[in-house]
Kinemage of the C-alpha trace (Angstrom):
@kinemage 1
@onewidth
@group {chain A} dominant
@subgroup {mainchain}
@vectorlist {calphas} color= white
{ca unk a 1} P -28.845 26.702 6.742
{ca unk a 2} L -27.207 23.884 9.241
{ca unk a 3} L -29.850 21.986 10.462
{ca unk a 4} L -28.017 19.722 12.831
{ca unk a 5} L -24.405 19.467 13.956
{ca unk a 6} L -23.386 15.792 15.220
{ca unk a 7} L -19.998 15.168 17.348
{ca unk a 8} L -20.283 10.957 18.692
{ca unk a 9} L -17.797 10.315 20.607
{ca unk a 10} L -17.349 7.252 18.427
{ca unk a 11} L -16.285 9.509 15.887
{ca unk a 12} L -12.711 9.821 16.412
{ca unk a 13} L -13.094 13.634 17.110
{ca unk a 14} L -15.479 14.140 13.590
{ca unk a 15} L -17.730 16.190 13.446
{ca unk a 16} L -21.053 15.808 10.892
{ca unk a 17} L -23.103 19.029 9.901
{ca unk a 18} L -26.033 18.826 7.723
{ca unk a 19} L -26.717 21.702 5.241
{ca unk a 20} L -30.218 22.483 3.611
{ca unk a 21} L -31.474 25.113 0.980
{ca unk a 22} L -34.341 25.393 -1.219
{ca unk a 23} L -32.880 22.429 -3.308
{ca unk a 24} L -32.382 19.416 -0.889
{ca unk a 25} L -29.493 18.338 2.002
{ca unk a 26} L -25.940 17.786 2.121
{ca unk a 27} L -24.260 15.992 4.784
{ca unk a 28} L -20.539 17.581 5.796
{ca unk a 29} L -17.692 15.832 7.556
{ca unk a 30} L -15.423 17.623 9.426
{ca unk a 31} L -12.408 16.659 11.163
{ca unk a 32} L -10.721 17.694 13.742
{ca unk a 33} L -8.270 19.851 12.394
{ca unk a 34} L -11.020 21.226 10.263
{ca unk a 35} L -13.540 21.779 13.398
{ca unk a 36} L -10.630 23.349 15.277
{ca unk a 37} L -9.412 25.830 12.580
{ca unk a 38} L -13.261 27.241 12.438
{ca unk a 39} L -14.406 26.467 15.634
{ca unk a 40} L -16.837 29.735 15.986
{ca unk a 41} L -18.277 29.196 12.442
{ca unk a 42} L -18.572 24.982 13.334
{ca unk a 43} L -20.331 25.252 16.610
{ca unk a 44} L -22.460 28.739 15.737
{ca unk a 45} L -22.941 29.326 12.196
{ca unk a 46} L -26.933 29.362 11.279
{ca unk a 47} L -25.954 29.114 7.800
{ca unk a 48} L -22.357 28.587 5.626
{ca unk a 49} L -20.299 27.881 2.842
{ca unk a 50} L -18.272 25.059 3.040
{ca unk a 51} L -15.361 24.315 0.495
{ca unk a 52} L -14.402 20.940 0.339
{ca unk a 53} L -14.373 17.746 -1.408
{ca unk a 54} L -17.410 16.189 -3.014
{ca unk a 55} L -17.446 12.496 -1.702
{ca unk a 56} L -19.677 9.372 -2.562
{ca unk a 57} L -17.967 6.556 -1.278
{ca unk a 58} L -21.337 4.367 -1.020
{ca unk a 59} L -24.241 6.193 -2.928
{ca unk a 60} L -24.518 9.023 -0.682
{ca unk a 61} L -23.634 12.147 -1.450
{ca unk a 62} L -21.097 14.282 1.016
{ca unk a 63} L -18.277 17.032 1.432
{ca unk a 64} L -15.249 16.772 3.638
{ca unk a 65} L -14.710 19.983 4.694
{ca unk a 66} L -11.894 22.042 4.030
{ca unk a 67} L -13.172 25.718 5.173
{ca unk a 68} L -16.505 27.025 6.982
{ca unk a 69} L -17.394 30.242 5.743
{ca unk a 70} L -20.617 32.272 8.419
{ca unk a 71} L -23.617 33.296 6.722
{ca unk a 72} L -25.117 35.770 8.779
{ca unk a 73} L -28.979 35.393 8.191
{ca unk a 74} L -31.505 38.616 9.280
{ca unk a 75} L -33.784 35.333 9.939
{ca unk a 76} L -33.216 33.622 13.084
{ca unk a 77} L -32.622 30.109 12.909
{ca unk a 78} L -31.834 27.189 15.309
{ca unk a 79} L -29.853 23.941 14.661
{ca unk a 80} L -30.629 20.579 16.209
{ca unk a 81} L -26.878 19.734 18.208
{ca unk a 82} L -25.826 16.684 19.285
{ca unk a 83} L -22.901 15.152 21.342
């Protein structure tokens, strides 16, 4: 499920989702091209797939996003969005 989507405007045009299941929290980076490509998914999604590369660049765990895949959930759900 995304639990927040985060789009600073001192990001460059990135745009950070966060991802949680039953076994813990990923944090996703998306770029632009990425954001733009799956916009609906990106900005609406209650729950996805993401394919992407596994990143650790300083102890923390993350995936750069390559494709956003919808989950459509029979549970309804809210994200926390920022801007």
């Amino acid at each position: 499920m995304v639990t927040h989507r985060e789009r600073p405007g001192t990001a460059g045009g990135v745009t950070f989702l966060n991802l949680e299941d039953e076994t813990g929290q990923v944090n996703i980076v998306c770029t632009a091209d990425v954001r733009n490509r799956f916009r609906k998914a990106g900005r609406a999604a209650s729950a996805m797939v993401v394919a992407g590369r596994l990143e650790n660049p300083d102890g923390t765990v993350g995936v750069k996003a390559g494709h956003l895949h919808p989950l459509y959930l029979k549970v309804p759900t809210r994200s926390r969005d920022f801007h």
